[in-house]
C-alpha positions as CSV (number, residue, x, y, z in Angstrom):
1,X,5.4,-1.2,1.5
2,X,5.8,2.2,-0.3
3,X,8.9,4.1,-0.3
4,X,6.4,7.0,1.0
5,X,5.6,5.0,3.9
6,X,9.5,5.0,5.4
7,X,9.3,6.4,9.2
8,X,12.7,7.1,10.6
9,X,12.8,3.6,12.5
10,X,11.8,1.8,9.1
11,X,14.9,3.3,7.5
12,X,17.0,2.3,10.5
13,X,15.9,-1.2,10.3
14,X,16.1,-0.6,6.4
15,X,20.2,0.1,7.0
16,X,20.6,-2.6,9.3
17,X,19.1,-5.1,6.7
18,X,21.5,-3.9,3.9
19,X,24.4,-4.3,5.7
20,X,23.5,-8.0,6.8
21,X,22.5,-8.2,2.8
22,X,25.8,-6.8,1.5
23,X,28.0,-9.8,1.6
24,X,25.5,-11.8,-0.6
25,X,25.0,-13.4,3.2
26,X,22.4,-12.9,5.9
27,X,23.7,-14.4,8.8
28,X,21.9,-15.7,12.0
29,X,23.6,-13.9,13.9
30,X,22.7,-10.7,11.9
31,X,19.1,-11.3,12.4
32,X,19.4,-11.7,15.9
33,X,21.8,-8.7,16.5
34,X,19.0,-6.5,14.3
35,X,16.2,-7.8,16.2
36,X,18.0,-7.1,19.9
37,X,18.4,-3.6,18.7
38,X,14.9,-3.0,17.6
39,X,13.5,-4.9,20.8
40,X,15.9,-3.0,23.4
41,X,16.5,0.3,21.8
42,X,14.5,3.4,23.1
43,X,14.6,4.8,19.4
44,X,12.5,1.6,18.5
45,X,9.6,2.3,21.5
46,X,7.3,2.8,19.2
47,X,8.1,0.7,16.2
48,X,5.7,-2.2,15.0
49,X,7.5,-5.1,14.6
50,X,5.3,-6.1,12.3
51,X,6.5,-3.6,9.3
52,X,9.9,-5.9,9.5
53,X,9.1,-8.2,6.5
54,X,7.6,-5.2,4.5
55,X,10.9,-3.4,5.2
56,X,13.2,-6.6,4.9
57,X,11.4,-7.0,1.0
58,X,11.8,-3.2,0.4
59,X,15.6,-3.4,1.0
60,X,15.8,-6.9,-1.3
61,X,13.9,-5.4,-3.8
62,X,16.0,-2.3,-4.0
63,X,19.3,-3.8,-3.8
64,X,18.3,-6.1,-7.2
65,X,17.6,-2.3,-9.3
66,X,21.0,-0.8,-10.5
67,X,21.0,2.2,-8.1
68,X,19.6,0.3,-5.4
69,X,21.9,1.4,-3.0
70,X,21.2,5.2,-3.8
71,X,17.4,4.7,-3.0
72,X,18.1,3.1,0.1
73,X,20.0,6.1,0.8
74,X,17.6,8.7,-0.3
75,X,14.9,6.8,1.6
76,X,17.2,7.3,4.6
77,X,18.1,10.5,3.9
78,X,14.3,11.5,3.3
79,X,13.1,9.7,7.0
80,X,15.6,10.0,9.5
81,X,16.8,13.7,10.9
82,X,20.0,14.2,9.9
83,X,20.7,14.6,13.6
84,X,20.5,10.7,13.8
85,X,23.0,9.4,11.2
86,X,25.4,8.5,13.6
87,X,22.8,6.4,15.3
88,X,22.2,4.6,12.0
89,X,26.2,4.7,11.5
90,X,26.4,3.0,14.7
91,X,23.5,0.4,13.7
92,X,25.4,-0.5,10.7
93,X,28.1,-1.1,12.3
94,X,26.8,-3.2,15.0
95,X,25.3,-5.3,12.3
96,X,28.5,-5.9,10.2
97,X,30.0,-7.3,13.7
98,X,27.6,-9.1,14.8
99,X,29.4,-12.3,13.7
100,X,32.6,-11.7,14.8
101,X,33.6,-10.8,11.5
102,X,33.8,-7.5,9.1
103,X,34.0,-8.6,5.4
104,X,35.0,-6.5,2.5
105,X,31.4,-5.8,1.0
106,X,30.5,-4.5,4.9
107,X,33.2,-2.4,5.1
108,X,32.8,-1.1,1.3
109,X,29.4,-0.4,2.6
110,X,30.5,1.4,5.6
111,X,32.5,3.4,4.3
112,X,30.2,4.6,1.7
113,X,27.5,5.1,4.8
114,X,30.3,7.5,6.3
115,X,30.4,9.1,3.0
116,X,26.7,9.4,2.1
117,X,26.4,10.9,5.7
118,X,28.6,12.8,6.2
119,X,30.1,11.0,9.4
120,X,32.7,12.9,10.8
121,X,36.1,10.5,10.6
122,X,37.2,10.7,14.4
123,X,33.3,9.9,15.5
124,X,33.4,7.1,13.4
125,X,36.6,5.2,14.8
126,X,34.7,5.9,17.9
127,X,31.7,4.3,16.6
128,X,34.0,1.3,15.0
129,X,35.9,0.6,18.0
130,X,32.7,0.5,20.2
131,X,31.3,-2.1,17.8
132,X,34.2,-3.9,18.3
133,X,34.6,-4.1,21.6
134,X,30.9,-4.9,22.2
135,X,31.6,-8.0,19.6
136,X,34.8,-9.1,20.9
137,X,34.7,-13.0,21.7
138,X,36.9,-14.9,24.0
């Protein structure tokens, strides 16, 4: 898969696969977590599923290059309207608490998504505490 070749749900899927990747861990539960979002999601109506591997290498790829991260971002950046980056905010941090718990590489990367776009601080508690509460266990 080309970096050209990014639509504005690859890059989605593209976020949701670095945060499962950031703690050096891909857990089960992030898989399933990524693939209930792109299977119930209206922003994914119209995403091939098929383009998830493709994507999945993409992100791996990237992450193993020194400024990785940064192309991840730009690919972001350069696919998804900037009027959607607290969707992929929200993503992100559905991912990281999909297990029940938020390591420190997560929330390093996080915090760097808030910075990179620009994510207003009182939407993102909003967005944080949501995740949360939709994660909680009993």
């Amino acid at each position: 898969m080309t970096d050209a070749a990014f639509t504005a749900q690859d890059s989605l899927v593209a976020l949701m696969i670095t945060v499962s990747a950031s703690d050096a861990t891909i857990r089960t539960s992030e898989l399933l977590t990524i693939q209930a979002i792109v299977n119930h999601l209206p922003i994914f109506a119209a995403f091939d599923q098929d383009r998830l591997e493709g994507i999945a290498q993409t992100v791996f790829d990237l992450l193993e290059e020194e400024d990785g991260l940064d192309a991840i971002f730009g690919l972001v950046r350069a696919a998804l309207p900037a009027t959607h980056y607290e969707t992929a905010y929200a993503l992100a941090c559905d991912v990281a608490a999909a297990d029940g718990n938020v390591f420190q590489a997560e929330l390093e990367l996080l915090r760097e998504i808030r910075y990179e776009f620009d994510i207003d601080p009182l939407h993102a508690a909003a967005i944080e505490r949501g995740s949360r509460a939709r994660h909680m266990k009993l």
